[in-house]
C-alpha positions as CSV (number, residue, x, y, z in Angstrom):
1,X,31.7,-65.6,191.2
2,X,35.4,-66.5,192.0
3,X,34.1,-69.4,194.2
4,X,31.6,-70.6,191.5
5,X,34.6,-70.9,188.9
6,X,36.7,-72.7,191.6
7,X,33.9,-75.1,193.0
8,X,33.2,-76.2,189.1
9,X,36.7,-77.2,188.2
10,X,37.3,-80.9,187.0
11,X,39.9,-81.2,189.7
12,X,40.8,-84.6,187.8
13,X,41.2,-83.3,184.1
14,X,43.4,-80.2,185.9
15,X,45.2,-82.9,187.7
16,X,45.9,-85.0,184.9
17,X,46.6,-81.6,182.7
18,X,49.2,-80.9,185.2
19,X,50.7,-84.6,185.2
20,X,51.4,-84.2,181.6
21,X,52.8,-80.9,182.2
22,X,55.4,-82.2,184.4
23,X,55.9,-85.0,182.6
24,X,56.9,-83.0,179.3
25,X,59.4,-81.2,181.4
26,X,61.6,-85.1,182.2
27,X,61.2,-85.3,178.1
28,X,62.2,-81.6,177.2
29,X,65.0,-81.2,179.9
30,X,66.1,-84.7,179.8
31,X,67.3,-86.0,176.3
32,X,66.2,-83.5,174.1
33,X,67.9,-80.3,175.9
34,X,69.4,-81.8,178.5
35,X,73.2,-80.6,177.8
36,X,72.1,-77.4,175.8
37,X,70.1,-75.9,179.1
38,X,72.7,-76.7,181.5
39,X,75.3,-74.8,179.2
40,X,72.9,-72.3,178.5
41,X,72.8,-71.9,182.2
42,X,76.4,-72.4,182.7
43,X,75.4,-75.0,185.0
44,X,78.6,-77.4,187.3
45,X,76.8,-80.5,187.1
46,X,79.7,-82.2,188.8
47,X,79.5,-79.6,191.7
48,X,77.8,-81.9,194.8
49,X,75.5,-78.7,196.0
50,X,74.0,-79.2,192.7
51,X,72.0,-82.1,193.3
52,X,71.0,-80.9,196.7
53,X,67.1,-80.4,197.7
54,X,65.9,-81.7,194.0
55,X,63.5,-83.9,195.6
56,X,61.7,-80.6,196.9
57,X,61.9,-78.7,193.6
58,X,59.9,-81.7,191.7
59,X,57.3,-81.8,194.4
60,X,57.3,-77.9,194.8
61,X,57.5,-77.8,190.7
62,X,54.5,-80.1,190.6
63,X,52.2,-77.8,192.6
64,X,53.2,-75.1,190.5
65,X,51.8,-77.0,187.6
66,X,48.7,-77.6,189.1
67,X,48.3,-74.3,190.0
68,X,48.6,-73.4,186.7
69,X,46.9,-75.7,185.3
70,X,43.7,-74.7,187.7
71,X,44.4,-71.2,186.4
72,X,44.3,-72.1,182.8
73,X,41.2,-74.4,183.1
74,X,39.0,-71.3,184.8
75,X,40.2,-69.6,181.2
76,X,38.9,-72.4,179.4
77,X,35.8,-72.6,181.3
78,X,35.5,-68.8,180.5
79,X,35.8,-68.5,177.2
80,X,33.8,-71.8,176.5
81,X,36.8,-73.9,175.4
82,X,35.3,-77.6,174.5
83,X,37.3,-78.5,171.2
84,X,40.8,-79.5,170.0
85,X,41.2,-76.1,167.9
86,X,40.2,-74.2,170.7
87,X,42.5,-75.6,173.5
88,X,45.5,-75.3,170.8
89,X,44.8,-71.7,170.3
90,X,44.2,-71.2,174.1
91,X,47.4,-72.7,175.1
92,X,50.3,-71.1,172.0
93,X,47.9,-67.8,173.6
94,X,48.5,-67.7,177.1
95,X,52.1,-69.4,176.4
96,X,53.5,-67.1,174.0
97,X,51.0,-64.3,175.8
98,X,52.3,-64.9,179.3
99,X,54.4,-67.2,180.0
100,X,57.5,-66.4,177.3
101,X,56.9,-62.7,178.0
102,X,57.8,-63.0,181.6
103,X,60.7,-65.5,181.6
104,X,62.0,-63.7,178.5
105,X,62.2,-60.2,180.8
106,X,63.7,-62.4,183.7
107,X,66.0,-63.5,181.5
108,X,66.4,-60.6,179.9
109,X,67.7,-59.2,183.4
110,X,69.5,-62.3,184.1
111,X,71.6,-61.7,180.7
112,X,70.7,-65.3,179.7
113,X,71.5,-66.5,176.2
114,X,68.4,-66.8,173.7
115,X,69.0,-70.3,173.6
116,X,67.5,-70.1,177.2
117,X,64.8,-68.1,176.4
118,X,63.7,-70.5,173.4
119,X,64.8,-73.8,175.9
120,X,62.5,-72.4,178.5
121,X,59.5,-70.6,176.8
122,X,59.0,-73.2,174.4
123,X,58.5,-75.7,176.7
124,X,55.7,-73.6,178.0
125,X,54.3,-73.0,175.2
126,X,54.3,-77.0,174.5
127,X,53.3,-77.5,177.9
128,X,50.3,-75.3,178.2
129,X,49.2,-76.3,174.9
130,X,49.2,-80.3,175.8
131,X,47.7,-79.1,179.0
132,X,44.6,-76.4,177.3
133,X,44.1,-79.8,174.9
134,X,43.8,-81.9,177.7
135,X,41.4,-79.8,179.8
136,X,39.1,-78.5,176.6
137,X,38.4,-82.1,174.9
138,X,38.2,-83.9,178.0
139,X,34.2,-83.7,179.2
């Protein structure tokens, strides 16, 4: 069954999904949270280790996406997903459902602020959703 889900995918839709994904991440970290993340995270951005292997994190960032993104369309497919309505409520689902839930408890642990928690899950959230629309109305 597992195979049948997987060999049915439209690799291009998920691979577009995932695009804008990533994409929504240069937009949401860039200028509109930009400076509120990094103090969120109490980052140094003047420290020269920080800048170090970011090449690797966008490519290994990217194959996350897809991943997800592969994992989200076999949902879709599931559950019959084929409209607009139905890829919104499929992505705030899974977002708020799964992916808020667990960066919220690793935050949670990490004793990040809640302006890191709404930073980061939102952007889920958003992502998913643009990514569930994507992958339901495109056929």
């Amino acid at each position: 069954m597992f195979q049948n889900l997987i060999s049915n995918l439209p690799w291009l839709h998920v691979l577009v999904a995932a695009a804008a994904y990533f994409v929504l991440g240069a937009i949401w970290y860039g200028p509109l949270f930009s400076k509120a993340w990094i103090r969120g995270h109490r980052i140094n951005v003047n420290d020269p280790d920080a800048k170090k292997g970011v090449a690797a994190i966008m490519i290994g960032s990217f194959v996350l996406f897809f991943l997800i993104c592969v994992a989200q369309q076999i949902v879709l497919n599931v559950a019959m997903v084929n409209t607009l309505e139905g890829g919104v409520k499929w992505g705030l689902f899974v977002g708020f459902g799964f992916a808020v839930t667990t960066l919220s408890i690793t935050n949670l642990y990490l004793k990040k602020p809640a302006s890191i928690h709404l930073i980061d899950g939102l952007y889920h959230v958003t992502g998913l959703t643009i990514a569930s629309i994507i992958m339901a109305v495109w056929r």
